[in-house]
C-alpha positions as CSV (number, residue, x, y, z in Angstrom):
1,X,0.0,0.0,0.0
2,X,1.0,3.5,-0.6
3,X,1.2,5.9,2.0
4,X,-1.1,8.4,0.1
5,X,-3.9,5.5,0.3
6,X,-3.2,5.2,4.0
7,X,-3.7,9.0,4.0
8,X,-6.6,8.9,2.3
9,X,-8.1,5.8,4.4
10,X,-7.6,7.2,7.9
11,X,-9.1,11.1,6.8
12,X,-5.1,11.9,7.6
13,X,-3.8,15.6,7.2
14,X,0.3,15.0,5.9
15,X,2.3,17.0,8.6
16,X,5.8,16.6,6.2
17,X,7.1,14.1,3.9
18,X,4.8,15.3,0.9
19,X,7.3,14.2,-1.3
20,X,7.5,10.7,0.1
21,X,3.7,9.5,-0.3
22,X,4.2,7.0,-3.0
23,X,6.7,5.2,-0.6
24,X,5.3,1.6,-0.4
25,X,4.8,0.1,2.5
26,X,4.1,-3.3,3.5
27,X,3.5,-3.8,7.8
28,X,2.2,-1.6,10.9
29,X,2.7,-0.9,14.3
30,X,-0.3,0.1,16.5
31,X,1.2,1.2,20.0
32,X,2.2,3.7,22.5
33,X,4.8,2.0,24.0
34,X,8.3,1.9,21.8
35,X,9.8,-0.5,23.7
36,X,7.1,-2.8,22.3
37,X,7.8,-1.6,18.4
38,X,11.3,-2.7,19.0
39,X,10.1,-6.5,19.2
40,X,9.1,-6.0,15.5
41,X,11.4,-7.4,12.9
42,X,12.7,-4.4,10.5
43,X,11.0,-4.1,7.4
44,X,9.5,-1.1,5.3
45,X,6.9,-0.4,7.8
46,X,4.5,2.1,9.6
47,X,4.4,3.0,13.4
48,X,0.3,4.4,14.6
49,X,1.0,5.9,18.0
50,X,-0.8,8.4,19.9
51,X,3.0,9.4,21.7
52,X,3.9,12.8,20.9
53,X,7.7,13.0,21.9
54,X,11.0,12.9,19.7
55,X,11.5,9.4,21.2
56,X,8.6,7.9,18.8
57,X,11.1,9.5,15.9
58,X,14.0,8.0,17.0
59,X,12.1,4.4,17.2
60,X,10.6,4.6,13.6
61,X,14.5,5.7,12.8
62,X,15.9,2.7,14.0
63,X,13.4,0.5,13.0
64,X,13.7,1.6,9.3
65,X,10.3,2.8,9.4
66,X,9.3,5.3,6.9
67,X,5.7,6.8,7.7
68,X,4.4,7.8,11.3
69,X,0.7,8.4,12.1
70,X,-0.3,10.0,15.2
71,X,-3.9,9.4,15.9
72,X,-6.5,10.4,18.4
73,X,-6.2,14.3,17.3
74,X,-2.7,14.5,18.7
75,X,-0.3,16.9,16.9
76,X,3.0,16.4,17.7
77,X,5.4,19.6,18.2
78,X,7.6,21.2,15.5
79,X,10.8,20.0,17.1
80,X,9.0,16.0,16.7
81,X,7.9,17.6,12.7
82,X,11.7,18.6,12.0
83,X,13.3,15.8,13.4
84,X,10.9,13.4,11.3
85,X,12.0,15.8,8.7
86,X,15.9,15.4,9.1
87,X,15.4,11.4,9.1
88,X,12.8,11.3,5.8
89,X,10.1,10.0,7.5
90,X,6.9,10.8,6.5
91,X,4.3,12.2,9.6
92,X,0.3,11.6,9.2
93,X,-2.0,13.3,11.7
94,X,-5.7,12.0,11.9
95,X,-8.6,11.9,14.0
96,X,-9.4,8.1,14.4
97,X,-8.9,6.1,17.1
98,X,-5.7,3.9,17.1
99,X,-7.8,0.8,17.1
100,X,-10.2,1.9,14.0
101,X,-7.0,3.0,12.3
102,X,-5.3,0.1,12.6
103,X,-8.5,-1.8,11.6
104,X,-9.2,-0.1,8.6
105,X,-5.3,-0.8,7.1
106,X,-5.5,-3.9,8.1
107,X,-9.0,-4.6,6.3
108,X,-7.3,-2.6,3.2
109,X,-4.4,-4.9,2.9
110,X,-1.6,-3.7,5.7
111,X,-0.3,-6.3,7.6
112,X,0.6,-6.8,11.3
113,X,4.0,-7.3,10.4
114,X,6.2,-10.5,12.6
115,X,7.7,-10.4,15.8
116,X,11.8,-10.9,16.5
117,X,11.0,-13.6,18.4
118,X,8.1,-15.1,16.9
């Protein structure tokens, strides 16, 4: 999936990465906690948080991840923006829920992704 359909299926506003949204992407991450993300294997994937803090860009950087969404309404500060920015990662902002958003990429094609140790 593209990240512009992702855009387009959650309602998403594109915070930066404009250029980036034909990137394909394959997997996602649903979660708040990114110690848990870090259990995923690396692979061209998305992380869904509702976590507003540089730490979520740092994650998605080491993971190889190339698109974050932030859900709920949150908006995540400029200094979270520019350092997304800096790494050429691509930042959605919508209004659903994690657990609708996650749903509806799923039902679209997006899958869960595997575990390290699973």
């Amino acid at each position: 999936m593209k990240i512009k359909e992702m855009a387009e299926l959650l309602g998403a506003e594109v915070l930066c990465g404009e250029d980036m949204l034909d990137k394909e992407v394959k997997s996602a991450c649903g979660c708040d906690m990114m110690s848990d993300v870090l259990a995923f294997v690396k692979e061209q994937a998305v992380l869904i948080t509702g976590l507003c803090n540089p730490q979520v860009v740092r994650t998605a950087q080491m993971m190889d991840m190339v698109c974050i969404v932030f859900v709920r309404g949150k908006r995540p500060p400029a200094e979270v923006i520019e350092l997304a920015k800096e790494e050429e990662i691509v930042v959605l902002a919508t209004t659903e829920r994690m657990y609708v958003a996650c749903g509806k990429l799923y039902q679209n094609g997006l899958s869960g992704g595997s575990l390290v140790n699973g």
